[in-house]
C-alpha positions, -999 to 999 in steps of 0.1 A, spaced: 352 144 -596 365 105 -600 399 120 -597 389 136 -562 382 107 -547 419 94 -543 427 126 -531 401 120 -499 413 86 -493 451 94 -490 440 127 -470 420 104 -448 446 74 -441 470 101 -435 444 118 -407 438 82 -396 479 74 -393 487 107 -377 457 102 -349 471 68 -340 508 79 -337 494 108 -312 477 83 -294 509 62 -295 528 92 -280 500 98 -251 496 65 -242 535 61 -238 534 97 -213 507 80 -197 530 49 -193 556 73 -175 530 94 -153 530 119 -170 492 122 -177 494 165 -178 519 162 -211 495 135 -229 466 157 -223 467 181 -248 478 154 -277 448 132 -265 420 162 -266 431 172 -301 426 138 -317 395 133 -288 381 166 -309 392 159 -344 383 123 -346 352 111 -321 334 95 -340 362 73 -353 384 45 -331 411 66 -330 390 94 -312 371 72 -296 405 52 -275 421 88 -272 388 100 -254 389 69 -228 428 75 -219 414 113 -214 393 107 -194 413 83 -174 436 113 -173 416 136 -160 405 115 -135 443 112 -123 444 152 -124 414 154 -104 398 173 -132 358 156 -122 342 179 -145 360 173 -176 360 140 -165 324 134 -160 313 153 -194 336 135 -213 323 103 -205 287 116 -208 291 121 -242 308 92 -246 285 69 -236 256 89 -256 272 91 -289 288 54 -282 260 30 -278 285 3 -287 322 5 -287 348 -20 -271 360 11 -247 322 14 -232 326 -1 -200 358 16 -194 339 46 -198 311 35 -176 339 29 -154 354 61 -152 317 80 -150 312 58 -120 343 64 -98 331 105 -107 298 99 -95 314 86 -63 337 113 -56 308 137 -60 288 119 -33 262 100 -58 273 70 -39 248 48 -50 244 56 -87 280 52 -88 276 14 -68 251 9 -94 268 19 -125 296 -6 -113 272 -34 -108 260 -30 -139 290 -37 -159 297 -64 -142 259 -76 -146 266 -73 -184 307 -71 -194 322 -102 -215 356 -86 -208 377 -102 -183 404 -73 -177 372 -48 -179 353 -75 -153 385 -76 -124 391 -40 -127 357 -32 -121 350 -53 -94 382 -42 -78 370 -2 -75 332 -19 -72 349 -36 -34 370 -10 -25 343 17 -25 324 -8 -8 345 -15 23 345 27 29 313 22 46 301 52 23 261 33 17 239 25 43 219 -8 49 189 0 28 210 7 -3 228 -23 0 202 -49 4 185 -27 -25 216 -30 -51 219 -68 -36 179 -77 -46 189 -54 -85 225 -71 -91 234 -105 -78 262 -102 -102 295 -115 -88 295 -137 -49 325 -116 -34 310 -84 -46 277 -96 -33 297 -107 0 311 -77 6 279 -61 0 264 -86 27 293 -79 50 285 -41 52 248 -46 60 256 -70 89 281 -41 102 251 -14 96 228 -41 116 254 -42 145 260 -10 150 225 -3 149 218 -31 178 204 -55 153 219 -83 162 198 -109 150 202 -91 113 238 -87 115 239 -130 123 220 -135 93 241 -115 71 274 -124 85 260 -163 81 253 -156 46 284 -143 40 306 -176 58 277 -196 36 288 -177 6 317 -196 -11 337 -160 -6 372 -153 -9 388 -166 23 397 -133 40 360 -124 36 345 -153 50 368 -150 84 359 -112 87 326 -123 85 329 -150 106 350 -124 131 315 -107 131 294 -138 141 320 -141 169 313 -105 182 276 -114 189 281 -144 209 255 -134 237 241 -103 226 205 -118 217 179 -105 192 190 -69 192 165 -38 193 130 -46 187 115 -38 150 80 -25 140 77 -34 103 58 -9 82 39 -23 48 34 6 22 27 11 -11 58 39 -14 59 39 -52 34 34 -83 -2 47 -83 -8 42 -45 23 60 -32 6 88 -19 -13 65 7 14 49 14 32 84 26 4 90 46 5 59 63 43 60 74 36 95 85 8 83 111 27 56 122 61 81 125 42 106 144 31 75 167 63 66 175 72 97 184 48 105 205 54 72 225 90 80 235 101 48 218 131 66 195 159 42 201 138 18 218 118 2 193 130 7 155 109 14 124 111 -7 93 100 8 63 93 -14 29 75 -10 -3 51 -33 -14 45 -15 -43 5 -26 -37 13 -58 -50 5 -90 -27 40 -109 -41 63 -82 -31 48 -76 5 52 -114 10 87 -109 3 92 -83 21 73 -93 50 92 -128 52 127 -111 44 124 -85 77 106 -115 97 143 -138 91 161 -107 96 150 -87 124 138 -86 158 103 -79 142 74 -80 171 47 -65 147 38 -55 112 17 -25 105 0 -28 68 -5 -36 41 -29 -13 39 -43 -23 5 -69 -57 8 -53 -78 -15 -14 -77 -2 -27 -77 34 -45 -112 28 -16 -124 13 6 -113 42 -21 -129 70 -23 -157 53 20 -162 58 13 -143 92 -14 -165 106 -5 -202 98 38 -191 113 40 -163 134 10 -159 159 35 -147 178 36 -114 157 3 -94 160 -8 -79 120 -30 -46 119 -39 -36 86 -52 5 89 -74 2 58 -82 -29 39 -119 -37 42 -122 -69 24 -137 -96 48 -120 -126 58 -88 -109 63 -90 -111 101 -101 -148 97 -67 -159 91 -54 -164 126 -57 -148 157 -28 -122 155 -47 -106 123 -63 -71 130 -86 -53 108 -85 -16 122 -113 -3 97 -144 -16 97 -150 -42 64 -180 -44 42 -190 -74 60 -192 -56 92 -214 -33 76 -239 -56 64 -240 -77 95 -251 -44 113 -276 -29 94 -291 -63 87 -290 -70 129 -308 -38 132 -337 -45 111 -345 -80 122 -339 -73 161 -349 -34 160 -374 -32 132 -389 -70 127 -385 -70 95 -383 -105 78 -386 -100 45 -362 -80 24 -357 -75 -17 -318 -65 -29 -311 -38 -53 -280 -40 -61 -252 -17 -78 -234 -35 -103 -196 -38 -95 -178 -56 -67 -189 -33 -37 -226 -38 -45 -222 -73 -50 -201 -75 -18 -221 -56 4 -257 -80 -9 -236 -109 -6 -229 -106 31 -263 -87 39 -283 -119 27 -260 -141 47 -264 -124 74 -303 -123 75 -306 -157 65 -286 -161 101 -314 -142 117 -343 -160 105 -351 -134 71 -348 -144 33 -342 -121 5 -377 -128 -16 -362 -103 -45 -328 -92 -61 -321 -70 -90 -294 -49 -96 -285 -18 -111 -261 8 -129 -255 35 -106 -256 71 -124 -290 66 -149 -319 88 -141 -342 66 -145 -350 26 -135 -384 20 -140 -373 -19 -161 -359 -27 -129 -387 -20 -104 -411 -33 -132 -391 -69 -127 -393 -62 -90 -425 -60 -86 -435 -83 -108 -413 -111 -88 -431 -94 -55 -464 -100 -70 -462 -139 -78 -453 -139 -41 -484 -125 -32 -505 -141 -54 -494 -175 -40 -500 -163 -6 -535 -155 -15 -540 -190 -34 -532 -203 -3 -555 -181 14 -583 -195 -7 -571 -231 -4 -562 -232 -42 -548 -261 -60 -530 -244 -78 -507 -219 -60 -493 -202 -91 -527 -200 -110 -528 -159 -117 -561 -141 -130 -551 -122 -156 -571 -93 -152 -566 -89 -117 -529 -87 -117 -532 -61 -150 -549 -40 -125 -527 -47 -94 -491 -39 -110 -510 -10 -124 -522 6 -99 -516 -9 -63 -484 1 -38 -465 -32 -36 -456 -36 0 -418 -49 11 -407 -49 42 -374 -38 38 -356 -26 12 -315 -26 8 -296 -11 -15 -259 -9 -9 -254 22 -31 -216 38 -31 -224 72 -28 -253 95 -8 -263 111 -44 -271 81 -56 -290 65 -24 -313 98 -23 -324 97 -62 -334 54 -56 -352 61 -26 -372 86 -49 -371 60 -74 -384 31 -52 -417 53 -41 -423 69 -77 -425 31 -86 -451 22 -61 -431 1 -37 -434 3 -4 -412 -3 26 -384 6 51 -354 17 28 -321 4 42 -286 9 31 -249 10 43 -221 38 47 -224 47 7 -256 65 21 -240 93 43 -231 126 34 -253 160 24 -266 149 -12 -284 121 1 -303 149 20 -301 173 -15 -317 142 -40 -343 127 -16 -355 151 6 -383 140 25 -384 108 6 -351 98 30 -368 103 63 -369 70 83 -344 55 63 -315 41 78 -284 27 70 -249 9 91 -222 35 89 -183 28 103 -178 51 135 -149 66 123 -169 82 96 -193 103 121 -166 125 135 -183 117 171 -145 118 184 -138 154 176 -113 167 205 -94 136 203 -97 140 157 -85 179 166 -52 169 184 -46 144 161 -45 167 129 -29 195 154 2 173 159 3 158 125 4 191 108 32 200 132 52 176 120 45 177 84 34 208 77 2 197 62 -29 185 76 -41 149 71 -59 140 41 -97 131 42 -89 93 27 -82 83 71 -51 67 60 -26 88 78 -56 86 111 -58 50 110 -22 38 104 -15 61 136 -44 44 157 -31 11 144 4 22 160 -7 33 193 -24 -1 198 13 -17 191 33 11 212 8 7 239 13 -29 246 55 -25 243 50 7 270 30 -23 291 60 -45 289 30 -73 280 41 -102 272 25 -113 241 12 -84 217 -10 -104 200 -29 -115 234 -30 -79 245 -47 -69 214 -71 -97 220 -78 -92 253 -82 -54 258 -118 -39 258 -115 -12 233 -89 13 224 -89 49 218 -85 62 186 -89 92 160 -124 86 153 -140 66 182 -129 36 201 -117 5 183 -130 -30 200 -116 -57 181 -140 -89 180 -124 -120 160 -97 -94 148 -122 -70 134 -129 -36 147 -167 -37 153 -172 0 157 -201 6 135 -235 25 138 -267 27 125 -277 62 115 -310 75 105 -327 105 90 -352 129 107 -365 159 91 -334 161 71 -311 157 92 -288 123 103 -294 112 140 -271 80 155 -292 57 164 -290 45 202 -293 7 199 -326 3 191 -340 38 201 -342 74 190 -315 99 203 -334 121 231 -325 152 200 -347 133 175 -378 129 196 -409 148 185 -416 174 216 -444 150 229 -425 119 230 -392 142 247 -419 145 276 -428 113 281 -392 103 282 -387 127 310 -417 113 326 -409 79 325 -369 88 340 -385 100 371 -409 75 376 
């Protein structure tokens, strides 16, 4: 066996020796042009030795070969399997190289870009650097990627100034051409501010020139949307409705569309949001449409650019219209919600004392938050709070605590009553019996609960546990299973709901999901986005079709605005389009301010309503 082994070496140096010196004879054809002769030498040693140098420098000049012959194909798996089996190998980014210019010629323009961009992101290699950023600018300066490529390669690989110049360059051309003017200035400008080659700088500066009294350009709509992660689907929707907007306003070459993704994150809207505001005509954002990147964005909005009226279709958080007077709030926030439900049952019902049970989570503690500010406002406390976990079948500890905190309230009232020194003296035996046996009486009752299934089985909860009082609630409360789970328990409840949730706009609802299926081939989803990004839209389109001159005034200023799902009247930027609904032998009337539909009126009191109209 030992005497084998001398055998394998001198066989192997003699494989070794006879690879390079057919590699030696390629890469001298290749020298002379004649890449079809060296072909066949190269893709015998490319075969016979590929895992080894020799294999691996005759597979490079192959390839390079076959890109000279046009062979793509060959070309392209070649370096495929190159760069798989060679994770690292001095010829790598001549491979990478190579795979690039393929993609290219294929029309994978942007992969190939990116490829290119790459290597010179990561390359130590000077001759490998030049030559690549050579092929990197020439594919460049063929116009072959569009401006929204090339500002997305720019924000991946700021790898090299004149490739990012040229890259510049060819967005301020897209921006021209496309009548932006005041986008093509700012990337001509950051070319000339670049510290380009000089042939760059004066084309760019050639550019500048070609705008002399042109103005802002075409006037830009920007579009905030989550268009990738766990919220892309929203997002969709929402540049659907506000598409479909567009279109139906005739504005198609009049008013331009600017997409970005804010990936539901409040950093990257910011960005976005002030990288479209330096570079375009912008005269109003649409979005974000999630709460936390549209505060973010009003914040920015609101403090520079009143100028530029913000309607967010969806975010309900409150405080969001707050932050200047070009915010918008088209769907109705949790504050909003409270506020009305609250204003109903001081002004409608006289109710002036209320207890809080509360869901535990943010919406919950949201929704009692601004429900006991808001009847604090109008003259009400909140004697009792507890809160709850939403989904247990029973709560009996938590009414137990209620109504013990309801009873020392009482008892002090009756201390009082019998001019007692001490107001919290208790008899022992007469509150056994009372929190045994006696109805504890509370005025009104709220509690904010997220769904109708929930809302029916705590009204049961609140009268099995001998407390009574008007149960109130907000737009968690509507929909059949409340109905199902309290059944007569619900009647005379009420609760604030958002008008766009009681379908009271139907024809207007009917066209709307008419034309968007139409154009999408699928009908709007129940979520509202697609609705309320398109009502959110026609408010914009309808003040450019004015010719007004301030959007963010006209907003203001106009009484209400037809939407999808009811009109929209914006007061301090919020849509105030809310009702209160109520519940009448199991089934949900509107409320009409402070009255009973006509529909909802026992058959005696129907009479004396007719009665009292002809009088």
């Amino acid at each position: 066996m030992n005497r084998l082994i001398p055998f394998f070496l001198v066989a192997s140096l003699c494989a070794s020796a006879f690879a390079q010196g057919e590699v030696a004879k390629a890469k001298a054809l290749v020298g002379e042009g004649k890449c079809a002769e060296a072909v066949p030498l190269l893709q015998k040693v490319s075969k016979s030795s590929f895992r080894k140098h020799e294999g691996a420098q005759a597979s490079v000049i192959l390839t390079e070969c076959y890109l000279r012959e046009h062979k793509r194909p060959e070309a392209l798996n070649l370096a495929s399997r190159f760069l798989e089996y060679h994770v690292s190998s001095e010829y790598r980014e001549r491979m990478e190289l190579a795979r690039a210019i393929v993609l290219i010629e294929q029309g994978s323009v942007y992969d190939g870009v990116e490829a290119m961009l790459r290597i010179l992101a990561y390359s130590k290699n000077p001759a490998a650097r030049s030559h690549t950023k050579d092929v990197a600018i020439q594919t460049l300066a063929a116009s072959l990627l569009n401006a929204d490529q090339l500002q997305a390669l720019l924000e991946k690989y700021p790898v090299d100034k004149d490739v990012v110049g040229w890259m510049q360059l060819q967005i301020g051309r897209e921006c021209q051409n496309a009548k932006r003017y005041r986008a093509a200035r700012y990337w001509y400008k950051k070319v000339v501010n670049g510290g380009v080659a000089e042939n760059l700088s004066s084309t760019a500066q050639q550019g500048l020139e070609s705008l002399d009294g042109l103005g802002a350009g075409q006037p830009t709509v920007l579009v905030l949307a989550p268009l990738s992660g766990d919220f892309a689907e929203f997002g969709a929707a929402a540049v659907q409705g506000v598409y479909l907007a567009h279109e139906q306003a005739g504005l198609q070459g009049k008013v331009r569309i600017r997409i970005a993704d804010t990936h539901a994150d409040a950093g990257i809207a910011l960005m976005r949001t002030q990288q479209a505001v330096n570079q375009d005509s912008i005269v109003a954002v649409i979005g974000p449409i999630m709460s936390a990147p549209a505060a973010t964005v009003a914040a920015w909005l609101g403090s520079n650019f009143q100028n530029i009226p913000m309607l967010t279709p969806t975010a309900t958080d409150d405080g969001i219209a707050k932050m200047g007077p070009n915010i918008f709030q088209v769907n109705v926030t949790m504050d909003n919600l409270a506020q009305k439900i609250a204003d109903f049952a001081t002004k409608c019902l006289d109710i002036r004392e209320f207890a809080v049970l509360s869901p535990l989570g943010d919406y919950g503690s949201a929704m009692s938050q601004s429900f006991t500010r808001a009847v604090e406002r109008r003259g009400g406390s909140v004697v009792a709070f507890g809160s709850y976990e939403e989904g247990r079948p029973d709560y009996a500890t938590e009414f137990k605590l209620l109504r013990d905190v309801r009873y020392k309230q009482e008892n002090r009232r009756r201390n009082i009553a019998r001019g007692a020194s001490d107001l919290d003296a208790v008899n022992a035996n007469e509150r056994r019996r009372y929190l045994a046996d006696s109805t504890m009486s509370i005025p009104g009752v709220f509690i904010p609960s997220t769904n109708p299934g929930d809302a029916g089985l705590m009204v049961g909860q609140v009268a099995y546990n001998k407390i009574k009082g008007t149960m109130l609630g907000t737009s968690g409360w509507y929909g059949r299973e409340l109905l199902i789970q309290g059944k007569h328990l619900v009647d005379s409840t009420y609760f604030s709901v958002p008008g766009l949730d009681l379908s009271s706009n139907k024809e207007a609802y009917d066209k709307f999901a008419k034309a968007f299926e139409e154009k999408w081939g699928t009908a709007p989803a129940e979520d509202k986005v697609s609705g309320l990004s398109y009502d959110a839209a026609k408010i914009v389109f309808s003040g450019i079709l004015n010719n007004v001159e301030s959007l963010t005034k006209y907003i203001n200023n106009a009484g209400s605005f037809e939407s999808v799902y009811g009109d929209i009247k914006f007061v301090r930027g919020m849509n105030t389009n809310t009702k209160v609904v109520t519940v009448r032998k199991s089934k949900f009337y509107v409320m009409n301010g402070c009255n009973l539909p006509a529909e909802a009126l026992p058959s005696d009191k129907k009479e004396e309503k007719k009665d009292d109209k002809k009088k």
